[in-house]
N, C-alpha and C positions, 0 to 999 in steps of 0.2 A: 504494500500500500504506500501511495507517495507521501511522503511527509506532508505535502503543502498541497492542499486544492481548490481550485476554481472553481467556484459554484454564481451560477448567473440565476436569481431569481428576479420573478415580476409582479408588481402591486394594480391588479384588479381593481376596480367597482368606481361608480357612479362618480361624477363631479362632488365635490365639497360632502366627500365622507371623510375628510380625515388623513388621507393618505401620507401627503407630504408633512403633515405634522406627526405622524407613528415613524416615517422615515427618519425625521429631524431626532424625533425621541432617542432613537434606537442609534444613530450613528454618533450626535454631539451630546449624549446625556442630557440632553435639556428639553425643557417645553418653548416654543416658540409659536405665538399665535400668530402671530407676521408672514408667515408661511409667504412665497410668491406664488401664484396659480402656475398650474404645471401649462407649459404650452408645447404640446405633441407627449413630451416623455423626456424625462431626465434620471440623470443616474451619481450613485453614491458607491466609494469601495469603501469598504470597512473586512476588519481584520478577525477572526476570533480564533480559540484555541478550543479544537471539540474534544480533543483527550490531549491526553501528554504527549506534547511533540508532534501533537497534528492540526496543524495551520488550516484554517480554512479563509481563504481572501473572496470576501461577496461580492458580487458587482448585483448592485438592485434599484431596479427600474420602475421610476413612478410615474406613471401612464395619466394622461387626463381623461379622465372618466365622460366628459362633453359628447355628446352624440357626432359632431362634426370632426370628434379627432378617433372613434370607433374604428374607419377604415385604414386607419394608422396601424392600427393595435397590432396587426398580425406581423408588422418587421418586425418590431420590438420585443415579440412571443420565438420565433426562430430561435433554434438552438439554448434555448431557456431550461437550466433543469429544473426551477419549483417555480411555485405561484401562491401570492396570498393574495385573498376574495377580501376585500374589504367593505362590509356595508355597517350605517350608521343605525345603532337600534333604536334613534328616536326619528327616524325615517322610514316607514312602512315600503313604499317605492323602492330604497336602493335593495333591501332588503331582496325583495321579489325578483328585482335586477338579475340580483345573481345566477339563480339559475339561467333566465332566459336567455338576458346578456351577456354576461362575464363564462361561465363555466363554459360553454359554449367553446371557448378560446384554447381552454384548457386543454391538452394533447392527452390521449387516452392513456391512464397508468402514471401520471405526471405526478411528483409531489405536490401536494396543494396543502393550504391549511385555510379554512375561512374564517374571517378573523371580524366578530363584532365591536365596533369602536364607540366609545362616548359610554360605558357604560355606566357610568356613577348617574346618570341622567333620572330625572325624574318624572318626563314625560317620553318615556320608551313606548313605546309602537309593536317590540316585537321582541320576546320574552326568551329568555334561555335555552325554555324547553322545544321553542319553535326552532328556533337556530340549529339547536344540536341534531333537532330531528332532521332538519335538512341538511346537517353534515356528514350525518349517518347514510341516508338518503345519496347521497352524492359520494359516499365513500374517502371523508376525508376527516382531519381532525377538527376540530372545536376552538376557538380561546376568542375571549373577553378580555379587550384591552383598552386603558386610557390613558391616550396620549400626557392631557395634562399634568397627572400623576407619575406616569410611568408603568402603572399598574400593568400587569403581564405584556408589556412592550415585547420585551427580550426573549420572554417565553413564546412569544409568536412567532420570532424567527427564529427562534435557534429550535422549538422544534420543525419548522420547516426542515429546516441547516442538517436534523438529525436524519432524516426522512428520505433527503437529497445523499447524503454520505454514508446512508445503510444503503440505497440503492445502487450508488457509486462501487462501492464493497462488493453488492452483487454480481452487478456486472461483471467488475473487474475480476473475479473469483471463477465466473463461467468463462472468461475468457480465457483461462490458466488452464481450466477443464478442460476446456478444446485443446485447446495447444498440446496438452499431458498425451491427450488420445491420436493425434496427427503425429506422434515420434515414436 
């Protein structure tokens, strides 16, 4: 296994769910409401360590969720190994999004994680057990996260991060298999 690995993930869902502020969370430790609107897709490298002595360097892609920059989506989805679904749970709409819109994008077997944002909110629209059912439903994991806090930020992507590098593993383990039976 390489000490150090490349993982390209992409952030899903709707305009003004939140995106580039879980992005901002997760790369600079901070909150920032100032956020600039994403215009097409922008991207952040950030560095982590998933076990001892194993590097993983992220390149992740914050997509504008805007209907007019949809037909964009699909360069920035290329050669992607994860995906997190972002909808806001005091937005019924993005919510729904997901499946029709967003998931859609997602390449069959792809890591994904859908990730509810704003959760401390008081006027949620769309309730835990709804989400979870649909990440069940969709065959992916779960997490509730807020930006402003920080609240399961990290826990969004870094299970993604685990998700993408047990699959990496995978791969990489059938390819040795092959190899073993071709000598």
């Amino acid at each position: 296994m390489k000490r150090e690995q490349l993982c390209k993930v992409v952030l899903l869902g709707d305009s003004v769910v939140g995106k580039s502020t879980l992005l901002h969370r997760y790369v600079h430790g901070s909150f920032s409401s100032m956020t600039p609107v994403t215009i097409g897709a922008n991207f952040h490298n950030h560095t982590l360590e998933i076990e001892p002595g194993v590097k993983v360097n992220l390149q992740i892609w914050d997509t504008n969720g805007h209907q007019a920059f949809r037909k964009m989506i699909k360069l920035y989805i290329d050669n992607k190994d994860g995906f997190l679904l972002v909808f806001d749970v005091t937005d019924r709409e993005s919510f729904e999004n997901i499946q029709s819109e967003w998931f859609p994008f997602v390449p069959e077997g792809s890591p994904c994680v859908l990730m509810g944002h704003k959760s401390e909110n008081e006027g949620r629209r769309v309730s835990r057990e709804e989400a979870e059912e649909l990440a069940k439903e969709l065959g992916v994991s779960y997490v509730e996260a807020l930006s402003r806090t920080g609240q399961n930020v990290r826990e969004a992507f870094e299970t993604l991060v685990q998700q993408i590098y047990s699959e990496k593993r995978k791969q990489e383990a059938q390819k040795e298999e092959r190899a073993c039976l071709l000598m």
